[in-house]
C-alpha positions as CSV (number, residue, x, y, z in Angstrom):
1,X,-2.0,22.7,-15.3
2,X,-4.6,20.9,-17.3
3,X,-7.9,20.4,-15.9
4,X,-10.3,17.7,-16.0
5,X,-14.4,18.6,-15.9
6,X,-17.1,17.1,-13.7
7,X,-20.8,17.8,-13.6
8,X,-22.8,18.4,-10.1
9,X,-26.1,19.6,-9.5
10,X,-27.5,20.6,-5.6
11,X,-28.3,18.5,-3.4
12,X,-31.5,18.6,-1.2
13,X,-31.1,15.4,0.7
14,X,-28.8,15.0,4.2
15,X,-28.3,13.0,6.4
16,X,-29.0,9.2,6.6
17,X,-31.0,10.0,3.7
18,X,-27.9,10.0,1.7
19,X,-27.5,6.5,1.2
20,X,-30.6,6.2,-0.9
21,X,-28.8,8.0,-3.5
22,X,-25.9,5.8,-3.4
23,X,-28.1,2.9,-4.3
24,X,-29.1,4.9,-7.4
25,X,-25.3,5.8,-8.6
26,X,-24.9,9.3,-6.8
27,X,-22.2,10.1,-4.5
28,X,-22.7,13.3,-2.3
29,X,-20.5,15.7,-2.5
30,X,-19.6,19.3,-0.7
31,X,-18.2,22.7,-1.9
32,X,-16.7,25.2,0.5
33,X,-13.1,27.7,0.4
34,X,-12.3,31.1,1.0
35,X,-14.4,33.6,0.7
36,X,-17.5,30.7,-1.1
37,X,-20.9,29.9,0.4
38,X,-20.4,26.1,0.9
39,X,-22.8,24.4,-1.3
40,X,-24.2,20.4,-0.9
41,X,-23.8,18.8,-4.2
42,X,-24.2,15.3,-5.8
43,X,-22.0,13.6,-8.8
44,X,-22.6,10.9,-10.9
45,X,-20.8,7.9,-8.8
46,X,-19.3,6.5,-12.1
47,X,-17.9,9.8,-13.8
48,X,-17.0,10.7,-10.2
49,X,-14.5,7.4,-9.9
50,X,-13.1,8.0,-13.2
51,X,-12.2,11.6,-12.5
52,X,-10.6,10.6,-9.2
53,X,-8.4,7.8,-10.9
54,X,-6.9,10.1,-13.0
55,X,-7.1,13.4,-11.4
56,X,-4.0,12.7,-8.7
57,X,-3.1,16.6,-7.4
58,X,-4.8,18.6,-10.4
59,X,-7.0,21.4,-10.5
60,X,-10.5,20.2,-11.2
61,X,-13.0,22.1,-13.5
62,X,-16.5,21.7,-11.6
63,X,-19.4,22.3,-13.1
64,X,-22.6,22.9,-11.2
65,X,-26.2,22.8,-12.8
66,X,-27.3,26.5,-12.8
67,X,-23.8,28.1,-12.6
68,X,-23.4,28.9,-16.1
69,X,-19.9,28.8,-15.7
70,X,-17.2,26.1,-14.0
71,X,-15.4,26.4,-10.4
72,X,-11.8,25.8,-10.0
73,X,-11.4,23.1,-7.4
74,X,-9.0,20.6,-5.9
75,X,-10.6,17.2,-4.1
76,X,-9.9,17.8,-0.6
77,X,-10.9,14.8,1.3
78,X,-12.7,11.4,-0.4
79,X,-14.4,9.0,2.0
80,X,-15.3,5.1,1.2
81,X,-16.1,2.5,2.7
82,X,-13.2,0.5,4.4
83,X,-14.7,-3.4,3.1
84,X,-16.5,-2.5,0.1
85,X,-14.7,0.4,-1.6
86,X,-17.6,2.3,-2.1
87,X,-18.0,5.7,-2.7
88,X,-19.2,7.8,0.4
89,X,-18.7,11.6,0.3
90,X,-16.5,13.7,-1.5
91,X,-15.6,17.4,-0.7
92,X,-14.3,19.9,-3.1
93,X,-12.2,23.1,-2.3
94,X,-13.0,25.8,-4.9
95,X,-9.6,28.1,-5.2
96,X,-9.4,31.6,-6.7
97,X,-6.7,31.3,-9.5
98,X,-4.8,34.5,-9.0
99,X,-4.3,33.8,-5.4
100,X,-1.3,31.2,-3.7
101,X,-2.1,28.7,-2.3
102,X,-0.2,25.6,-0.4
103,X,-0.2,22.0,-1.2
104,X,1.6,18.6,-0.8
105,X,3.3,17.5,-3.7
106,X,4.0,13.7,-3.9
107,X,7.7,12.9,-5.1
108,X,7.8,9.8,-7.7
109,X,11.5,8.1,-8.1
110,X,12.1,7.5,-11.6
111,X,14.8,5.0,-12.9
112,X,17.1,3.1,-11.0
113,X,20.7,2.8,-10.2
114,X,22.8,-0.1,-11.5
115,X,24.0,-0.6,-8.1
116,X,20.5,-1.4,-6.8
117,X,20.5,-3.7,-10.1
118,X,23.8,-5.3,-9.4
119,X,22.2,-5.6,-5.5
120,X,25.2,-4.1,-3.8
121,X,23.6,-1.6,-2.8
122,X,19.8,-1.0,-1.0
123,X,17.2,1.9,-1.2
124,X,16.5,4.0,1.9
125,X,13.6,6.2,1.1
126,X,13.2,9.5,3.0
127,X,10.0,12.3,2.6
128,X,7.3,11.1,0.2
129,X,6.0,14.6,-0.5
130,X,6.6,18.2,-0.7
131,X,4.7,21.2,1.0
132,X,4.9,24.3,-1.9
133,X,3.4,27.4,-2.1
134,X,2.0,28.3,-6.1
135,X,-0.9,29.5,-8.3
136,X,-3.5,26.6,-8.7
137,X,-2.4,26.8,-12.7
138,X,1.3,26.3,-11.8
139,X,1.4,23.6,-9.2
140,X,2.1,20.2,-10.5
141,X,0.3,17.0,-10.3
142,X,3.5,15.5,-9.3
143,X,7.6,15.9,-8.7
144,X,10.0,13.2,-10.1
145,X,13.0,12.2,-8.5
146,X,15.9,10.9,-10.9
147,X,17.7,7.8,-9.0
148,X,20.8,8.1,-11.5
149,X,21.7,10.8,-9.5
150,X,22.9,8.3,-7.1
151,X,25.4,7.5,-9.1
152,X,27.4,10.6,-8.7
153,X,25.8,11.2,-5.5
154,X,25.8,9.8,-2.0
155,X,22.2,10.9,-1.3
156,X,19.2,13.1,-3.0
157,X,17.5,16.0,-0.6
158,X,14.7,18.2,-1.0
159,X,17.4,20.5,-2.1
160,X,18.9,18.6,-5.0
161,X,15.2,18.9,-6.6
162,X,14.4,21.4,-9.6
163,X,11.0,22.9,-9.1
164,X,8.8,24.3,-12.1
165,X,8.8,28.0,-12.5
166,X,6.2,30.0,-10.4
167,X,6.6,27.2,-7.4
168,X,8.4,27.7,-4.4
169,X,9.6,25.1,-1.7
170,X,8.0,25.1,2.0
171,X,10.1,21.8,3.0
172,X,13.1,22.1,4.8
173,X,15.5,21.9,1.9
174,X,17.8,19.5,4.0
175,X,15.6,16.4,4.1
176,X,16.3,13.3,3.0
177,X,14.5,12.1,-0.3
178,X,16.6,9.0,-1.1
179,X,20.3,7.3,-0.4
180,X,21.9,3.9,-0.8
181,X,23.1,1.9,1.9
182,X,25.3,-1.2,1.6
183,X,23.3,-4.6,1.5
184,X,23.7,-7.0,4.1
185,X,25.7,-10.4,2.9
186,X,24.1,-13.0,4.5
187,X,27.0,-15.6,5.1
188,X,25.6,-19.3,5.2
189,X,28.1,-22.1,7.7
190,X,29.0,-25.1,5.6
191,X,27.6,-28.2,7.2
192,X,29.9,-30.0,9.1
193,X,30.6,-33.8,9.2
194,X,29.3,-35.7,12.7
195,X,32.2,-36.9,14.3
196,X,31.4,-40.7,16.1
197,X,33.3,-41.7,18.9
198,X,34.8,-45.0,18.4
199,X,33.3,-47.7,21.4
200,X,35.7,-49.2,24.1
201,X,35.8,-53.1,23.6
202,X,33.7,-53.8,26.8
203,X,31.1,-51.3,24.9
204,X,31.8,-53.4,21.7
205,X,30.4,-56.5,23.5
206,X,27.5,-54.5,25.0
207,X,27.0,-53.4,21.5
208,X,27.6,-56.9,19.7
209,X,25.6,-58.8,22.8
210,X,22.3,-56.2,21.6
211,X,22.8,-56.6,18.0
212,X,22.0,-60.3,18.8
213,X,18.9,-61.7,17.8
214,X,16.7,-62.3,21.4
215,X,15.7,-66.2,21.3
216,X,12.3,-66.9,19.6
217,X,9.7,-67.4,22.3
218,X,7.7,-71.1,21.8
219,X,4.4,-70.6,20.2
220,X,1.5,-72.0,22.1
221,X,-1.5,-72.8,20.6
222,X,-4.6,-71.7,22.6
223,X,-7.3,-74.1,23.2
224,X,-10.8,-73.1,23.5
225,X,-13.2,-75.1,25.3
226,X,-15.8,-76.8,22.8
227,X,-19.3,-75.9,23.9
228,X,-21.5,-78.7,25.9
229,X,-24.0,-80.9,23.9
230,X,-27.6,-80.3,25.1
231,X,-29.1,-83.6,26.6
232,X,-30.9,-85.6,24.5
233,X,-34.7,-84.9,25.3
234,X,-35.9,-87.7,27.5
């Protein structure tokens, strides 16, 4: 497993106090595992994101002003802000790299059936992930899941999945990863043309006597009052 490298350095400030370094670019971060004196650390907020865009499941290579040599660590938990995005804590789990450990492995479906193409057919995905049991240096980033395999196969399961060497499978083999189910035709009802009854003659009359225009009514011409001349002054 390649690693990537981070720099840290010790952190004296806690509390609400952290958010001063924030302002200035650092993130806080903390250090703890088996057997290690948890430490309180602080990364450079930019190197930090970069890392963590690329790092997915891999062991990290953490170096700590002072050390004089790097920690083997994975990224246990990463905290932001919900609105903003930003950066709030980070904590790091330092391993020892001759002993197992056990992690969740995301599964990543790769390629993609001609009957999904040809829409006959629809995905149904099943578990996202598998728990294993491996040395840090042998456990993968990731696990890919062929989808051509549906074409000889009704449905893929944990089982069906080749692990690299040096890992071994925690998940109940017999889970479902991925099948195809039939897609639902959606059948549309031709329109159909309105069917008028045909009007008795008494009706016909009725219907003749309304279509007849309604006598015009006499205009009448309103006639306002003039207004009164004043009295010549006497």
């Amino acid at each position: 497993m390649n690693k990537y490298t981070l720099k840290a350095s010790r952190r004296d400030v806690a509390g609400k106090k952290t958010r001063f370094l924030r302002k200035q670019g650092v993130t806080p971060a903390h250090l703890y595992g088996h057997g290690v004196d948890s430490l309180a650390l602080q990364c450079d907020t930019v190197q930090l994101q970069k890392v963590l865009s690329r790092l997915g499941n891999r062991l990290l290579a953490l170096d700590i002003d002072g050390d004089g040599q790097s920690r083997s660590v994975f990224v246990r938990e990463v905290q932001s802000d919900a609105i903003s995005r930003q950066l709030l804590h980070v904590d790091f789990y330092q391993v020892k790299e001759d002993e197992l450990i056990e992690a969740e492995i995301p599964l990543v479906l790769a390629g993609e059936s001609q009957l999904i193409k040809g829409k006959t057919k629809v995905l149904i995905r099943g578990v996202s992930s598998l728990h294993v049991k491996s040395l840090p240096k042998d456990l993968p980033p990731q696990i890919e899941v062929d989808l051509n395999l549906l074409e000889r196969q009704a449905a893929i399961y944990v089982k069906n999945i080749a692990l690299p060497p040096g890992v071994t499978l925690k998940t109940d083999p017999d889970q479902l990863i991925a099948k195809l189910s039939e897609a639902r035709k959606v059948e549309v009802e031709e329109a159909r043309p309105a069917v008028v009854a045909a009007p008795d003659e008494g009706g016909a009359a009725a219907a003749a006597g309304a279509g007849q225009a309604a006598p015009k009514a006499e205009a009448k011409t309103e006639v306002k009052p003039g207004k009164t001349e004043k009295s010549e002054a006497k």
